[in-house]
N, C-alpha and C positions, 0 to 999 in steps of 0.2 A: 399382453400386447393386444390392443382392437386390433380385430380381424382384418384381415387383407381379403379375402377370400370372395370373388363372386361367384361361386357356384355351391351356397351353404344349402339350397335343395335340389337333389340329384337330377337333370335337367331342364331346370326353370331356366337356366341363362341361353341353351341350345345352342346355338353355331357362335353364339360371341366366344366359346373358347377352342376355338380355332387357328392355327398361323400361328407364325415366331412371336414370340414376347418380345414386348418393349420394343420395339421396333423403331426405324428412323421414322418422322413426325410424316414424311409424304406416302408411307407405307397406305395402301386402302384402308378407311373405314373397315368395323365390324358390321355385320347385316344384322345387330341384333341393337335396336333404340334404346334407349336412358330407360329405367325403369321406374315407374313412379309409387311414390308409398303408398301414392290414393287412386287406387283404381277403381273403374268403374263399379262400386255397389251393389249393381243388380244384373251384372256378370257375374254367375258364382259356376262357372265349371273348374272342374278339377287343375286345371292350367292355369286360370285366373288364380284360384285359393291358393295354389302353389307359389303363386308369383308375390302374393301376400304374405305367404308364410317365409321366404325368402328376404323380402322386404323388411319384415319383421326383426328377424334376424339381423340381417347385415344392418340395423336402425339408421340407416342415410340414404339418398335417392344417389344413384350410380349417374355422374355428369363428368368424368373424368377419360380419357385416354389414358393409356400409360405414359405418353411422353407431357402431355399438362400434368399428370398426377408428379413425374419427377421432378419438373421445372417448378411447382409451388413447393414441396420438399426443397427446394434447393437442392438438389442430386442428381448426379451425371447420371443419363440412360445407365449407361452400365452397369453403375453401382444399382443403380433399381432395377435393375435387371437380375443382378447377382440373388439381391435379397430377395424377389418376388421369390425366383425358382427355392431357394434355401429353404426358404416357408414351405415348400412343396405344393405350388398353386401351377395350374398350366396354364398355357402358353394361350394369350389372348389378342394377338394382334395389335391392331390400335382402335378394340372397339369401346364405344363409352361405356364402358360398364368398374370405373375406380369409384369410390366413395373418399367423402374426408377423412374417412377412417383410416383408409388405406394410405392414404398425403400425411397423415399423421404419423403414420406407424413407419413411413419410412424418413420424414424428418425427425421421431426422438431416435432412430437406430443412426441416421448420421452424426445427428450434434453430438451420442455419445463418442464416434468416432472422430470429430473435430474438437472437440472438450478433451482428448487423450484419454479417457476414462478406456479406451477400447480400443484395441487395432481393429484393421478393419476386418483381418481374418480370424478375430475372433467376434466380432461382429455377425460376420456370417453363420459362425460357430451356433452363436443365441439363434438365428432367426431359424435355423436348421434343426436343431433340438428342439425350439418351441415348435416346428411345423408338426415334426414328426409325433411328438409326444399328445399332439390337440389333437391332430389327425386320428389317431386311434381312438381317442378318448371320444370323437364326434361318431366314428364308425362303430362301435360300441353301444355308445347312447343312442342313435337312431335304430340301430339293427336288434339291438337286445331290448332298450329300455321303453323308446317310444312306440315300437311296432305293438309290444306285448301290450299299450294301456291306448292302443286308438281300434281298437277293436269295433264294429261298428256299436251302436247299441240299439238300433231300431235299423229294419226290414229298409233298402232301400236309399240308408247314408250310406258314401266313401269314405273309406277310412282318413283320404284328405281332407274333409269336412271335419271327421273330429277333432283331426291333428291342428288344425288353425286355432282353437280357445284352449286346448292343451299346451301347447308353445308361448302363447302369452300369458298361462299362469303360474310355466315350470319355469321359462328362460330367466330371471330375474334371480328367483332363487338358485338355481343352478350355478349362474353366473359368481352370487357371490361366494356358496358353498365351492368351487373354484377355486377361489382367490385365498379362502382361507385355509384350504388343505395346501396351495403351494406353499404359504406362508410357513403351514408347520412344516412340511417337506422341507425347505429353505433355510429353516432354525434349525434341522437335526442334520440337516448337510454340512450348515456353516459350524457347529459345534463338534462335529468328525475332525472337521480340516484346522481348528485352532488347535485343536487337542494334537497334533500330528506333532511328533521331535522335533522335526525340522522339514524346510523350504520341500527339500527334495521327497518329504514323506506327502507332501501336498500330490503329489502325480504320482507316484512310483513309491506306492504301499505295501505292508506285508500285512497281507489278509487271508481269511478261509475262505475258499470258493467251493462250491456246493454244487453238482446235478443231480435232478432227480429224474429218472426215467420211466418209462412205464411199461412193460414187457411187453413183446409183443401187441403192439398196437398196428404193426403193418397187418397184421390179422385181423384184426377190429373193424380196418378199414372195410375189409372184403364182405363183412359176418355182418354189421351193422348198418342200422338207414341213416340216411344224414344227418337225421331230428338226434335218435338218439345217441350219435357219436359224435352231435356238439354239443349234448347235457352231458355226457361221459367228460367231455375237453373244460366243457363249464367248468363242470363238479371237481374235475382234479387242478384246474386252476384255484378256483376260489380255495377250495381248502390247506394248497401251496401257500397261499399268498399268506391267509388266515397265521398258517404254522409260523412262518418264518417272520411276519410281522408280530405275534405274538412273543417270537423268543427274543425278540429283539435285532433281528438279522434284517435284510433287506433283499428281498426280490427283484434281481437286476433284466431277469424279461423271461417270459414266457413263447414255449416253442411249440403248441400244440401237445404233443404229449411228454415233453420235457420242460422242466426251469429249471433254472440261472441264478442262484441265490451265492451272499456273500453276508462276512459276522467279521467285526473287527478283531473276533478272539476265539480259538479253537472251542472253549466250553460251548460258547452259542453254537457252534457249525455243528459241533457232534450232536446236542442236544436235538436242532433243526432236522436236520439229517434222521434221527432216532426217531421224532415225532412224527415227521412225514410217514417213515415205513410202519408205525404202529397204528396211525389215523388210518390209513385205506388199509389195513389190513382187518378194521372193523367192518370196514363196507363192502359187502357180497358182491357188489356190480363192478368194485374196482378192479384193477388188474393186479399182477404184482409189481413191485416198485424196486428198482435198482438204485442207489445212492451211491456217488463217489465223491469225496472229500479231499482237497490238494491245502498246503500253507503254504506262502510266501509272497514274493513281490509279485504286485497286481501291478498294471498301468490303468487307470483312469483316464477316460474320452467319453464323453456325453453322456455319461448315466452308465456307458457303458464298461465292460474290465477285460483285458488281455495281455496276453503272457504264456509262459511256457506254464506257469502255476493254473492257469483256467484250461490249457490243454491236458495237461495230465490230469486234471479233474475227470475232465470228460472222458479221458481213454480207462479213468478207474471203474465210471460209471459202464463203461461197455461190457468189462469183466468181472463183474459186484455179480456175487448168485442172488437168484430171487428174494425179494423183501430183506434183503443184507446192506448195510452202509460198510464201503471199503475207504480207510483213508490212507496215504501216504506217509513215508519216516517222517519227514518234516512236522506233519500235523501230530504226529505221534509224539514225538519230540513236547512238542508246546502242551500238550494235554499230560505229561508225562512230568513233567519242568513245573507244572503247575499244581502240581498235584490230583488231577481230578483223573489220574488212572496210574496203577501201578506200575514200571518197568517190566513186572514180569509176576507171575501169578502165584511162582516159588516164593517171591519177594513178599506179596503181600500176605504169603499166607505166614510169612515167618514174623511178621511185624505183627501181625495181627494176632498170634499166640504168644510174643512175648511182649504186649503194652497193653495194659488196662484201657487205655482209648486208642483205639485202630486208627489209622489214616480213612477220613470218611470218600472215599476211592467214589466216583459215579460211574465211571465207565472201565471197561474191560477191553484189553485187544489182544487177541489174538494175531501170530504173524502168518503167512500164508508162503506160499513156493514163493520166491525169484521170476520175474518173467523180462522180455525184453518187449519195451512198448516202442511203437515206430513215432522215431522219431526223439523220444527221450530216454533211449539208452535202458538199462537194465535198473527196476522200481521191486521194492519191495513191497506188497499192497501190505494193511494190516487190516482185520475185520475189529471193529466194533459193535461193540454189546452195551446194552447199560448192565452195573455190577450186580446188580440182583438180578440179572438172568444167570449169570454164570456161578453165582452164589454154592 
C-alpha cells in the first residue's frame, strides 16, 4: 500500500503532528507549510537534507489537509479517520502535510469496501496489520540497517549528509525486494489455507505452537551494556528465525528473549524445538534455552495465534529444565500416531529385537510428574529427545 505516513524521518515534519486527526474542516491550520520536493540547493544543513530525505521518501509534495485528502478519496472524515489511526500514523490536525499517496491509499481501501470485496471492519483489519508489520520493518531498517552503513567517512560530514545518496540508491531496491518477499509470504499463506479440510479449519486450526525462552535473561539485563544485550537479542533472534524457517515452520513474533513459532505438523514443531536447543548450545555466549511445545486448536488474527493451545505452550516453556524441549499429551499423541516416536521405550525396544527393519522412531519422550498448571487444569509434560540420544 503507498505510504500514508508524513513523518518517514524522525522529526522533519515537527509540530505538524500535533492535535486530533482528521478533524472537522474549520479545526485551525497546522503551523508547519506544504513541503517541497525542491528545496533550496544551497541550504544543506542537516534540517534541510532531512526534509530532503523525507521528501524522498514519501515521493509527492504534501498539499493535502486531512479533511481535502478524504473529500478527493471520496471518504467520510471518519472513515479516514479510522484507517489513518489503524495504519498507526498520529494524530495531525488539519495541517497540509497529505500527499496523493495518502488520497490514493485511502480511495483503493474504500472502493474495496464499496465493490464488497471487504467489510469495512476488515478493511481496517488490512490497514492495521500493514501499519504494524512496515512499522517495525522501517524501525529495524533505520535503527539496525541504515545507521550501521551512514557512518561518516571523512572528518567533519553528518551522518545526515551520507544518509541523503544512500536512500536514493537503496530506496528503489528495497522497495521492490518488499514486494516480492510479500508475494512469497502470500503464496505460502494462501497455499496453508486451501490445503485446510474445511471453512472452519480456515480460523480455528490444529497446529504446534512453539516458545523458546532464554534462561535467565532478567540477569543479563543487570550483568550486560546495552550494546552487547542487543547483539545477544540480535544473535538469538536471527538464529530463531533461521531455525524455524529452515524446518519449515514459521515464526509468529519475537519477544526479546522469547519466540512464538508454530509448524502445521508435530514432526516440524519437535524437530524446531530440538534445533533451537542444539544451535545455542554450540555458542558460548548464548544462554540456556527452555522449549515448550502444545498441539491443537490455534485461533488465527493478524499473523497472530491464540488459545488455550498457545497458553499451555508458554506455561510448558516456564517449567522445561535447562536446554530441555518439554511437550504436551496431545503433541505426544500426533508424534506418536505418526510414527516418528515410540509409545514407549519398552515398545520400541521389543519391535526393534523382533523385526529385521525397526520402526525408523526420530524422537524419544520420556513422561515427567503430573503437575497442575493455572489455569489449565492438571497437564502431563513429556520431555523430548531426538532417538539417538537416548539410543
Amino acid at each position: 500500500m503507498p505510504s500514508a505516513n508524513g513523518s518517514a524521518v524522525a522529526g522533519a515534519a515537527g509540530p505538524a503532528f500535533q492535535g486530533p486527526a482528521f478533524q472537522a474542516p474549520d479545526t485551525p491550520p497546522g503551523r508547519v507549510p506544504a513541503v517541497s520536493l525542491d528545496p533550496d540547493p544551497d541550504d544543506e544543513s542537516d534540517d534541510t537534507i532531512a526534509l530532503r530525505i523525507e521528501a524522498l521518501i514519501i515521493g509527492a509534495e504534501r498539499q493535502y489537509t486531512p479533511f481535502q485528502a478524504a473529500r478527493a478519496a471520496g471518504v467520510s472524515m471518519e472513515l479516514a479517520a479510522r484507517f489513518w489511526r489503524a495504519m498507526g500514523f498520529p494524530d495531525i490536525g488539519q495541517a497540509r502535510v497529505l500527499t496523493e499517496a495518502d488520497v490514493l491509499a485511502l480511495r483503493r481501501l474504500a472502493g474495496l469496501v464499496e465493490a464488497g470485496l471487504l467489510s469495512e471492519p476488515m478493511a481496517i483489519q488490512v490497514a492495521r496489520s500493514t501499519g504494524q508489520t512496515t512499522a517495525r520493518l522501517a524501525d529495524w531498517q533505520i535503527d539496525s540497517f541504515l545507521e550501521g552503513l551512514t557512518e561518516p567517512p571523512e572528518p567533519g560530514m553528518t551522518r545526515t549528509e551520507v544518509a541523503l545518496p544512500l536512500v536514493e540508491l537503496l530506496l528503489p531496491e528495497l522497495q521492490e525486494f518488499l514486494v516480492y518477499v510479500w508475494r512469497r509470504q502470500l503464496a505460502a499463506a494462501t497455499g496453508r489455507v486451501v490445503q485446510a479440510q474445511d471453512d472452519a479449519e480456515m480460523v480455528d486450526r490444529r497446529l504446534a505452537v512453539g516458545f523458546a525462552d532464554l534462561v535467565g535473561f532478567t540477569r543479563l539485563t543487570r550483568r550486560l551494556e546495552e550494546e552487547e544485550l542487543g547483539e545477544l537479542v540480535e544473535a538469538f533472534e536471527t538464529t530463531a528465525a533461521d531455525q524455524v524457517a529452515a524446518q519449515g515452520g514459521r515464526l509468529i513474533k519475537t519477544l526479546g528473549d522469547e519466540v512464538l513459532f508454530a509448524a502445521d505438523d508435530a514432526g516440524t514443531a519437535a524437530d524446531i524445538g530440538l534445533r533451537l536447543v542444539e544451535t545455542l548450545r554450540e555458542d558460548p555466549m548464548m544462554p540456556e534455552l527452555r522449549v515448550g511445545i502444545a498441539f491443537g486448536t490455534v485461533t488465527t488474527r493478524m499473523g497472530d495465534v491464540f488459545g488455550n493451545t498457545v497458553n499451555l505452550a508458554s506455561r510448558l516453556t516456564s517449567i522445561a529444565p535447562k536446554d530441555m524441549v518439554l511437550v504436551d499429551g496431545a503433541m505426544r499423541d500426533e508424534l506418536t500416531s505418526a510414527g516418528l516416536a515410540p509409545r514407549s521405550e519398552k515398545a520400541a525396544d521389543t519391535a526393534e529385537a523382533g523385526d529385521a527393519r525397526p520402526p525408523g522412531y526420530r524422537f524419544a519422550l520420556q513422561p515427567l510428574y503430573q503437575r497442575p498448571v493455572r489455569g489449565l487444569g492438571i497437564v502431563e509434560p513429556w520431555l523430548l529427545t531426538r532417538r539417538d540420544d537416548t539410543a
